[in-house]
PAPA-772497 format. One record per atom (N, C-alpha, C, O): atom name; x, y, z. Coordinates in steps of 0.2 Angstrom, whole numbers, plus 5000, padded with zeros to 4 digits. Example, Ala and Ser with C-alpha at 12.3 -4.5 7.8 and 13.67 -1.06 7.14 Angstrom:
BEGIN
+------+------+------+------+
: site :    u :    v :    w :
+------+------+------+------+
:    N : 5066 : 4972 : 5039 :
:   CA : 5062 : 4978 : 5039 :
:    C : 5066 : 4984 : 5039 :
:    O : 5071 : 4983 : 5042 :
:    N : 5064 : 4989 : 5035 :
:   CA : 5068 : 4995 : 5036 :
:    C : 5064 : 5000 : 5039 :
:    O : 5067 : 5006 : 5040 :
+------+------+------+------+
! end
This chain:
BEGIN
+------+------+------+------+
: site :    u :    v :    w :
+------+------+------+------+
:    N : 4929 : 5129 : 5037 :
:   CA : 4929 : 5124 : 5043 :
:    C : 4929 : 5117 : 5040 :
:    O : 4926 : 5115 : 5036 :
:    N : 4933 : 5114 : 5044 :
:   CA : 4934 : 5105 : 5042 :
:    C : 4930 : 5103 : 5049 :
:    O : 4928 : 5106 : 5054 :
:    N : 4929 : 5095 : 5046 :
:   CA : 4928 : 5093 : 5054 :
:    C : 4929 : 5085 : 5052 :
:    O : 4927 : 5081 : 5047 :
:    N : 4933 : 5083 : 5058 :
:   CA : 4939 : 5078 : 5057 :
:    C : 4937 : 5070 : 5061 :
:    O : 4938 : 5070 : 5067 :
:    N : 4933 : 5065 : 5058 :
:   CA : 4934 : 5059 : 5061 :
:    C : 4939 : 5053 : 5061 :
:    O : 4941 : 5049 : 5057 :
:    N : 4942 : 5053 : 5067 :
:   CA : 4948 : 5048 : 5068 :
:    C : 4946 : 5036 : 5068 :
:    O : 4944 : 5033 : 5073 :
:    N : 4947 : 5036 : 5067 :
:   CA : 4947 : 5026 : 5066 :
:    C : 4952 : 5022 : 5065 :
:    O : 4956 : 5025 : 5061 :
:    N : 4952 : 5017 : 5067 :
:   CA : 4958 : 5013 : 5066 :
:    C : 4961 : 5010 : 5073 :
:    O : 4965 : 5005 : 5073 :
:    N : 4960 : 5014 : 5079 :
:   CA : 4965 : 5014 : 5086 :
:    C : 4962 : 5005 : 5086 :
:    O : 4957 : 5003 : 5083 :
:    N : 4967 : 5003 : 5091 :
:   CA : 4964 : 4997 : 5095 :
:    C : 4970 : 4994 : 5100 :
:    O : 4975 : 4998 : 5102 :
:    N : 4969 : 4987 : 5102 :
:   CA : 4976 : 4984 : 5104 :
:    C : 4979 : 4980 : 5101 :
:    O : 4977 : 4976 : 5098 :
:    N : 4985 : 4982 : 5102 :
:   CA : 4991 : 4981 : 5097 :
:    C : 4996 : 4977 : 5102 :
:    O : 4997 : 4981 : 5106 :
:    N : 5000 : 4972 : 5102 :
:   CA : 5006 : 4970 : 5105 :
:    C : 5013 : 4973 : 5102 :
:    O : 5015 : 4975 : 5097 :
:    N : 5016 : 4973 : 5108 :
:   CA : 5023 : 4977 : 5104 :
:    C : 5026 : 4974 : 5098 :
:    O : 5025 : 4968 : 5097 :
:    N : 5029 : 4979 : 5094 :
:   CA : 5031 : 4978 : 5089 :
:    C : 5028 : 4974 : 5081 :
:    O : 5030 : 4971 : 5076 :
:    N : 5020 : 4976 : 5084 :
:   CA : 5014 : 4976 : 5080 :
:    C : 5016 : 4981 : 5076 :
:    O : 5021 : 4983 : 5075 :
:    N : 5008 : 4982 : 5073 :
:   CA : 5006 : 4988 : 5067 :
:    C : 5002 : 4990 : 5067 :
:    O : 4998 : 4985 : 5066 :
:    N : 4999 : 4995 : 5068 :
:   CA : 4991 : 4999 : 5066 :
:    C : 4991 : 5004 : 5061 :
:    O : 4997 : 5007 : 5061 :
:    N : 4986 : 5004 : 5057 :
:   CA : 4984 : 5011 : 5052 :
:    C : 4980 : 5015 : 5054 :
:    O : 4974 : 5014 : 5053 :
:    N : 4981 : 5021 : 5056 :
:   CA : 4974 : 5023 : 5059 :
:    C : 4973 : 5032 : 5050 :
:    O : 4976 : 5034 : 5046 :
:    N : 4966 : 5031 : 5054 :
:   CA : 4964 : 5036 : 5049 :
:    C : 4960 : 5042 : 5049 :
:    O : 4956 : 5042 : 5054 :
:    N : 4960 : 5047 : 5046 :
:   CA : 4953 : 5053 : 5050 :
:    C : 4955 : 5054 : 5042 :
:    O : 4959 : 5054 : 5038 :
:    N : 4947 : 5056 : 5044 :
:   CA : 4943 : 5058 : 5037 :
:    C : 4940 : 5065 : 5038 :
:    O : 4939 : 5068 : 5044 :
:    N : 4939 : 5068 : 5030 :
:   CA : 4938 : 5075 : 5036 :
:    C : 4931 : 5076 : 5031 :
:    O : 4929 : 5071 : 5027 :
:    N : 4927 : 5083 : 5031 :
:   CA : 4922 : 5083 : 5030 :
:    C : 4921 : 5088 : 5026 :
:    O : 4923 : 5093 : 5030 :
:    N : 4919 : 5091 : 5019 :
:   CA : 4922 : 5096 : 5015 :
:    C : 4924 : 5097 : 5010 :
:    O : 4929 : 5093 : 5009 :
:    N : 4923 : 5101 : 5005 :
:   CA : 4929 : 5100 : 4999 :
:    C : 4935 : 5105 : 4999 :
:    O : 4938 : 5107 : 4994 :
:    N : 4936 : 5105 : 5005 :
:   CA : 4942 : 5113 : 5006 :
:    C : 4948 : 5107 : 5009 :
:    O : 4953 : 5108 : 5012 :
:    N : 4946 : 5101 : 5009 :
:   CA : 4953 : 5097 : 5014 :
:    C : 4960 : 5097 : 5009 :
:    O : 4965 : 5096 : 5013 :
:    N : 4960 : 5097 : 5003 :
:   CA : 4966 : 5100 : 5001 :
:    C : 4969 : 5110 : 5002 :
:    O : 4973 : 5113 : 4999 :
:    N : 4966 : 5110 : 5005 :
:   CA : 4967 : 5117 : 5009 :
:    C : 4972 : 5117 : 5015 :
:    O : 4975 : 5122 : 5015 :
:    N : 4973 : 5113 : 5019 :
:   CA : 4974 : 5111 : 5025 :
:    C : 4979 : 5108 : 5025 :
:    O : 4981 : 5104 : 5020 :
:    N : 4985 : 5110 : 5030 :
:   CA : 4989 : 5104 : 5033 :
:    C : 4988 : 5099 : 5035 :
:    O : 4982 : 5100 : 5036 :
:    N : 4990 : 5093 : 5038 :
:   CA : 4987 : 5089 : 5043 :
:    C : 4993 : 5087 : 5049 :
:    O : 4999 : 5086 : 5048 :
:    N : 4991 : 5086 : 5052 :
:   CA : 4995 : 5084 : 5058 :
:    C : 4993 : 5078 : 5063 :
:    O : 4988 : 5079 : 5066 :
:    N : 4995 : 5072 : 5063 :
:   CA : 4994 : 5069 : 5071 :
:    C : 4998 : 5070 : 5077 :
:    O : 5004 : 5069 : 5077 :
:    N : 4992 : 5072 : 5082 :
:   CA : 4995 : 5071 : 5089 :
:    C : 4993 : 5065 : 5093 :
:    O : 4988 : 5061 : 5091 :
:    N : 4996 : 5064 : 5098 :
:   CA : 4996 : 5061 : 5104 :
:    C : 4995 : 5063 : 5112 :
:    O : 5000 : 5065 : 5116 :
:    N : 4990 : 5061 : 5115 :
:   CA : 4989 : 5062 : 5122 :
:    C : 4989 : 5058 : 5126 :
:    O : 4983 : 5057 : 5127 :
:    N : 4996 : 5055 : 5130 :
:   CA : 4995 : 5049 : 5135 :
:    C : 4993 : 5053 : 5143 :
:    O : 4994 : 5059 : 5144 :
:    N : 4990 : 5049 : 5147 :
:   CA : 4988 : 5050 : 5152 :
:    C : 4991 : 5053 : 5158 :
:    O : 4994 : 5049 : 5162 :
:    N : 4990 : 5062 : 5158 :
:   CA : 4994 : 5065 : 5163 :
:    C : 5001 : 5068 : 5160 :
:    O : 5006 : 5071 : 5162 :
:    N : 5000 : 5065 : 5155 :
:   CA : 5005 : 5071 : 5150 :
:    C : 5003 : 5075 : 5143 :
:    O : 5000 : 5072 : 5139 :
:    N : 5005 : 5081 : 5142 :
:   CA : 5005 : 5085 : 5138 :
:    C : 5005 : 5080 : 5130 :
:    O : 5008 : 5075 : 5130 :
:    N : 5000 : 5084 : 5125 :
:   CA : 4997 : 5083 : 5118 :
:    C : 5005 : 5083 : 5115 :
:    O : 5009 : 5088 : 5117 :
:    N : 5006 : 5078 : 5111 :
:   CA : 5012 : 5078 : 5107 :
:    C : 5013 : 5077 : 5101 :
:    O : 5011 : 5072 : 5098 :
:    N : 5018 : 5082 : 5097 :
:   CA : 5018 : 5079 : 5092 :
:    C : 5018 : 5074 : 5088 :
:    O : 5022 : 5071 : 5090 :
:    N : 5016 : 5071 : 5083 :
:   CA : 5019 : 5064 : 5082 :
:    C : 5021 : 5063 : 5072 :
:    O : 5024 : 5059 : 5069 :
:    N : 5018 : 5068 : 5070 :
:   CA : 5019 : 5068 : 5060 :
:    C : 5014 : 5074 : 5058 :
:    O : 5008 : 5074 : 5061 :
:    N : 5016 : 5077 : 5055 :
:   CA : 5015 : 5083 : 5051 :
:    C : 5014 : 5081 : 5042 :
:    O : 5018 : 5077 : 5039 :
:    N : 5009 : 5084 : 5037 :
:   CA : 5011 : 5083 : 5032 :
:    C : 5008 : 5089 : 5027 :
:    O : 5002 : 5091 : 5028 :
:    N : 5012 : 5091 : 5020 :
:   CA : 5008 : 5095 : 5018 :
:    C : 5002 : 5097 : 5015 :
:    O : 4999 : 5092 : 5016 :
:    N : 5000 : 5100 : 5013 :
:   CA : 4991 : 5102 : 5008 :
:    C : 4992 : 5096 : 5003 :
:    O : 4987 : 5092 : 5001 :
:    N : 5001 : 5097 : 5000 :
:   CA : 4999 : 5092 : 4993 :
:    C : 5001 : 5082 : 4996 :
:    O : 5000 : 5077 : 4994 :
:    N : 5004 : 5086 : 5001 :
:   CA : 5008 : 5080 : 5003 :
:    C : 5015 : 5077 : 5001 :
:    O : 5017 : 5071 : 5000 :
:    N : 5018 : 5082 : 5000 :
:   CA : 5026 : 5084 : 4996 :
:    C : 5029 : 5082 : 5001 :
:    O : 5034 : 5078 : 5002 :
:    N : 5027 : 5086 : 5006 :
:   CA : 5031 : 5088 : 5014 :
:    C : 5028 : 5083 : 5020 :
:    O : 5023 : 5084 : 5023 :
:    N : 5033 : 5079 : 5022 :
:   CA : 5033 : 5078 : 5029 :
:    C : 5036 : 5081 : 5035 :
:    O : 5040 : 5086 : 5034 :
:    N : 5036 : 5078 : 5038 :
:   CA : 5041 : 5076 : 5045 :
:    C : 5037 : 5076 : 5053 :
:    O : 5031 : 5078 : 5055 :
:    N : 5042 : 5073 : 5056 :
:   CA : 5040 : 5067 : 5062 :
:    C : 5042 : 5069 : 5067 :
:    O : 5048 : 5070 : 5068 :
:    N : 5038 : 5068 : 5074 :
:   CA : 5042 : 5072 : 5080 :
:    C : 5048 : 5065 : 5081 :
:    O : 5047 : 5060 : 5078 :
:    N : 5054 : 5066 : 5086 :
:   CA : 5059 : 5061 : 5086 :
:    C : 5057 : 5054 : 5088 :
:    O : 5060 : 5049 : 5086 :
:    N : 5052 : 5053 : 5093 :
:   CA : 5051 : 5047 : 5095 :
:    C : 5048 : 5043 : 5089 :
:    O : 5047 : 5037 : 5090 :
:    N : 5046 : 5045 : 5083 :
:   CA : 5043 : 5041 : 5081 :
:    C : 5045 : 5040 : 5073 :
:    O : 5042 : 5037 : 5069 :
:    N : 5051 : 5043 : 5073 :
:   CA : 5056 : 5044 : 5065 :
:    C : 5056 : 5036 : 5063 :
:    O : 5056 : 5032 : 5068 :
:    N : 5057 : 5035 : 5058 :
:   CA : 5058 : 5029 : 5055 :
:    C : 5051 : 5024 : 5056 :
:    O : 5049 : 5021 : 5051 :
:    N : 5048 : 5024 : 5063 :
:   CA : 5042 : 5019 : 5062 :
:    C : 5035 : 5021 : 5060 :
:    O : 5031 : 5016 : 5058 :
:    N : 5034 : 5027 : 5059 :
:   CA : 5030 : 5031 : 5060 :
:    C : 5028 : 5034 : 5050 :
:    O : 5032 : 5038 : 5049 :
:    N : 5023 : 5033 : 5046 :
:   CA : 5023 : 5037 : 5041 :
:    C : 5015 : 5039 : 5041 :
:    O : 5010 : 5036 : 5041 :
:    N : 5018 : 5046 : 5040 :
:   CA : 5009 : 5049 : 5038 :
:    C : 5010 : 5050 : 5030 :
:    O : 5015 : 5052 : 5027 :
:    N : 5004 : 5050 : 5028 :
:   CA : 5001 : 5050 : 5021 :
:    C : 4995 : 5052 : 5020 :
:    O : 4991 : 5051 : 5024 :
:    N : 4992 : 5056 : 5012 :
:   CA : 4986 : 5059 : 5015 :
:    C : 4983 : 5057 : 5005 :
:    O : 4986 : 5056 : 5000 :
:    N : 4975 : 5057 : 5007 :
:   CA : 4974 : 5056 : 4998 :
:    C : 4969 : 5061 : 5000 :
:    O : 4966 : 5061 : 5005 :
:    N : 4970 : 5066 : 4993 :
:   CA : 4967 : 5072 : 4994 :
:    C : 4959 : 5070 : 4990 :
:    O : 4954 : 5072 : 4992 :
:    N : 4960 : 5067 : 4986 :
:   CA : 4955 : 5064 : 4984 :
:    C : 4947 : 5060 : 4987 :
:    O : 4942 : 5060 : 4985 :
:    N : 4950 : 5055 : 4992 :
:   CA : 4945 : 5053 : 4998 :
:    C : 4946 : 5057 : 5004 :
:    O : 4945 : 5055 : 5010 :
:    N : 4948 : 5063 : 5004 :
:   CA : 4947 : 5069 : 5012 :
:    C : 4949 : 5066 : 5017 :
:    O : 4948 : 5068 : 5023 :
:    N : 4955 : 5060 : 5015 :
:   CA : 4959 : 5056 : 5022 :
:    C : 4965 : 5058 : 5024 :
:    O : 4968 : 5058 : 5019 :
:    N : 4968 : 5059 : 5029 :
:   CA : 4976 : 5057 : 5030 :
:    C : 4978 : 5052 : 5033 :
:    O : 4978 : 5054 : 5039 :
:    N : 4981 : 5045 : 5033 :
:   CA : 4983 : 5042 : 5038 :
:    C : 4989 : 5042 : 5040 :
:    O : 4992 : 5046 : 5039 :
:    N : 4991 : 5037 : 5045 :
:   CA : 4996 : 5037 : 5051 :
:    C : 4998 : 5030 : 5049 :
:    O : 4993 : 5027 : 5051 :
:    N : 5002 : 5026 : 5046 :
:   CA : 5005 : 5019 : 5047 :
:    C : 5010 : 5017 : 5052 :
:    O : 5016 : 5018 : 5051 :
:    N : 5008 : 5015 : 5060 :
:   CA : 5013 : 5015 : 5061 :
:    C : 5017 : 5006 : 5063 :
:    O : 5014 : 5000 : 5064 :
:    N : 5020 : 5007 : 5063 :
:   CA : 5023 : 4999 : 5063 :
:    C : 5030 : 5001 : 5070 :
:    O : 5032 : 5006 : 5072 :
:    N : 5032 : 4995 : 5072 :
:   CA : 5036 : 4994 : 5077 :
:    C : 5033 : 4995 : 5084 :
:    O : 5037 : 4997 : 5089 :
:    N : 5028 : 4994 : 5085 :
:   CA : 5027 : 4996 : 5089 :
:    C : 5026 : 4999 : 5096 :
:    O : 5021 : 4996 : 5098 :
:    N : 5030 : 5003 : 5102 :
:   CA : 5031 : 5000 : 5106 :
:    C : 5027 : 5002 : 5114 :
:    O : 5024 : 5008 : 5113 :
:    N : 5026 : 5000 : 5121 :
:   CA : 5021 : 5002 : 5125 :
:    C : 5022 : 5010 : 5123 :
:    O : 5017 : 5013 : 5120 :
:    N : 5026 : 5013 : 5124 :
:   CA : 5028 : 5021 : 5125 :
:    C : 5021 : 5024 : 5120 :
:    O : 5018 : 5029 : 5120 :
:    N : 5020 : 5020 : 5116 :
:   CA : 5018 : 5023 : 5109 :
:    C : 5009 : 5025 : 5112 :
:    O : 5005 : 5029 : 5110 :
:    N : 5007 : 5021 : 5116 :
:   CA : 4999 : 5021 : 5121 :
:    C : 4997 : 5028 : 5120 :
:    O : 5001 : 5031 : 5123 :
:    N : 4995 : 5030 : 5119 :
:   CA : 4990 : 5038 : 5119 :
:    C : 4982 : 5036 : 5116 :
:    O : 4980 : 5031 : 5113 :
:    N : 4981 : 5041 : 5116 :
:   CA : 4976 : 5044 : 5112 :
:    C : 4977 : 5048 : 5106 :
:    O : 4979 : 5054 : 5108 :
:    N : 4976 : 5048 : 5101 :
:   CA : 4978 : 5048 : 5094 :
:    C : 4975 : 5052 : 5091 :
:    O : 4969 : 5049 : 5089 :
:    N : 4975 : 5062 : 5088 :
:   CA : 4972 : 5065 : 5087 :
:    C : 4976 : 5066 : 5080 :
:    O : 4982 : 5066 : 5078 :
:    N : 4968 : 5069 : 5076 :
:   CA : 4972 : 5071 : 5071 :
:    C : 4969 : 5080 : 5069 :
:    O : 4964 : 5082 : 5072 :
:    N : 4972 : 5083 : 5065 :
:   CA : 4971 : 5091 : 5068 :
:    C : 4972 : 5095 : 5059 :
:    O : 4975 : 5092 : 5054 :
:    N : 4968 : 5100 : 5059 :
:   CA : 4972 : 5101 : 5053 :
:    C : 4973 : 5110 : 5053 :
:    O : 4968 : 5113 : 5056 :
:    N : 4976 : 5113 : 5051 :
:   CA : 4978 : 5120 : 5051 :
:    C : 4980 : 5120 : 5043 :
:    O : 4980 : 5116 : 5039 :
:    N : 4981 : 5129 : 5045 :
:   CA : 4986 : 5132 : 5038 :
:    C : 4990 : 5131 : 5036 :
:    O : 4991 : 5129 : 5030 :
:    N : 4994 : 5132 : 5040 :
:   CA : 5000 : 5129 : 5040 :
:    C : 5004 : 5124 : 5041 :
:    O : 5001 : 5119 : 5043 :
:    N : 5012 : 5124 : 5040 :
:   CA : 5013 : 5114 : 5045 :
:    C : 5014 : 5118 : 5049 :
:    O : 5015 : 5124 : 5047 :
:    N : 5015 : 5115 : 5057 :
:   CA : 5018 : 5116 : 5061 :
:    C : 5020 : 5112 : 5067 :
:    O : 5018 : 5106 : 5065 :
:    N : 5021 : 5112 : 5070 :
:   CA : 5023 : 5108 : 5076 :
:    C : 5020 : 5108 : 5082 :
:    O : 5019 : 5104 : 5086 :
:    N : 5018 : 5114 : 5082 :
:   CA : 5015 : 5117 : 5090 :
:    C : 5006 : 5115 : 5088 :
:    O : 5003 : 5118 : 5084 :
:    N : 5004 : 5112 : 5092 :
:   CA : 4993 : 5110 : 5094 :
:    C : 4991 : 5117 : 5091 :
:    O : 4987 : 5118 : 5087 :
:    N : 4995 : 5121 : 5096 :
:   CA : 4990 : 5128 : 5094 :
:    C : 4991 : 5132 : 5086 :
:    O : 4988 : 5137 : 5085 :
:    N : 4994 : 5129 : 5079 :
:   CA : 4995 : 5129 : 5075 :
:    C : 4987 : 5126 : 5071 :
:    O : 4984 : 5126 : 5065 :
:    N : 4986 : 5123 : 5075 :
:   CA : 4980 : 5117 : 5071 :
:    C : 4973 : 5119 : 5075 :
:    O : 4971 : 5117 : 5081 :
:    N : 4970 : 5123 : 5071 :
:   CA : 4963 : 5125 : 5075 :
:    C : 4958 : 5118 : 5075 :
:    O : 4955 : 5116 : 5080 :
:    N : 4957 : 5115 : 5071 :
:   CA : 4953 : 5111 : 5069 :
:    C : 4955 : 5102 : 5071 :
:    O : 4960 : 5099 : 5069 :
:    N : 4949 : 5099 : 5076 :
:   CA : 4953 : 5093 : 5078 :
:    C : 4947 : 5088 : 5079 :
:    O : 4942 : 5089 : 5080 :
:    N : 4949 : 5082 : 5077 :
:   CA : 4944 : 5076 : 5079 :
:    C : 4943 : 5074 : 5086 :
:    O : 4945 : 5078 : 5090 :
:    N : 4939 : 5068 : 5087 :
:   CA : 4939 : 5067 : 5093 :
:    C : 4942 : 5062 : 5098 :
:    O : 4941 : 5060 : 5104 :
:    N : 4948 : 5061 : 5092 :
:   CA : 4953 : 5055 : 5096 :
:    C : 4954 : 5047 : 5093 :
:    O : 4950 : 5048 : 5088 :
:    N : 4954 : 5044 : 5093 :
:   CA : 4958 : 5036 : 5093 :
:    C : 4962 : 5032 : 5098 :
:    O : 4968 : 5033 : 5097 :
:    N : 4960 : 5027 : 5105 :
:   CA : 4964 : 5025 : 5108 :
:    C : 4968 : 5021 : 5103 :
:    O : 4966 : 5017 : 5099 :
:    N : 4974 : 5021 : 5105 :
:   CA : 4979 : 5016 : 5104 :
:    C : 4984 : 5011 : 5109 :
:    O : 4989 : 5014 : 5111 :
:    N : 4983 : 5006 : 5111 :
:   CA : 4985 : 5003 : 5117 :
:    C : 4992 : 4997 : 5114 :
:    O : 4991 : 4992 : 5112 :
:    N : 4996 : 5000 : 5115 :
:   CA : 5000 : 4996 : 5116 :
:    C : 5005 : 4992 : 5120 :
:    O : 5010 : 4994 : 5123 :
:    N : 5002 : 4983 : 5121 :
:   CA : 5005 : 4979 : 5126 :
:    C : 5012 : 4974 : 5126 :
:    O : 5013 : 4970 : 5122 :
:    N : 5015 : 4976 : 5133 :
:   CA : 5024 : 4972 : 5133 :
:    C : 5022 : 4964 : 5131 :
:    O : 5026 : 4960 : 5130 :
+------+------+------+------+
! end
């Protein structure tokens, strides 16, 4: 079992930058995938960056290709999200999750924090 705290959300003006981060809780977090999602209000939990156990492996759902990098140090139990370019669309709540596997799909990721808003203003 992990258990995952998310920091960093705040507001941001477009074509800003935030770094957000989850720490997880444990010495098995190099066991784990990590993932960040997103859940804006009145729509479905979204993919947003995926990365491996060693962190060899990324990739990124499409809205957020090129502005978007996650990264993880296995050594302080963190993954982050850097993202830059910012735009309103990007506004959710910002979860970070971790599973076995990588995957793309929420139900791949048993394990989740408890969020980060991110508020991004035109």
């Amino acid at each position: 079992q992990v258990q995952l705290v998310e920091s960093g959300g705040g507001l941001v003006q477009a074509g800003g930058s935030l770094r957000l981060s989850c720490a997880a809780s444990g010495r098995t977090f190099s066991s784990y995938a990590m993932g960040w999602f997103r859940q804006a209000p009145g729509k479905e939990r979204q993919f947003v960056a995926g990365i491996s156990r060693s962190g060899a492996r990324t990739y990124y759902g499409d809205s957020v290709k090129g502005r978007f990098t996650i990264s993880r140090d296995n050594a302080k139990n963190t993954v982050y999200l850097q993202m830059n370019s910012l735009k309103p669309e990007d506004t959710a709540v910002y979860y970070c999750a971790a599973g076995l596997g990588l995957g793309y799909s929420r139900h791949e990721y048993p394990f989740w924090g408890q969020g980060t808003q991110v508020t991004v203003s035109s």
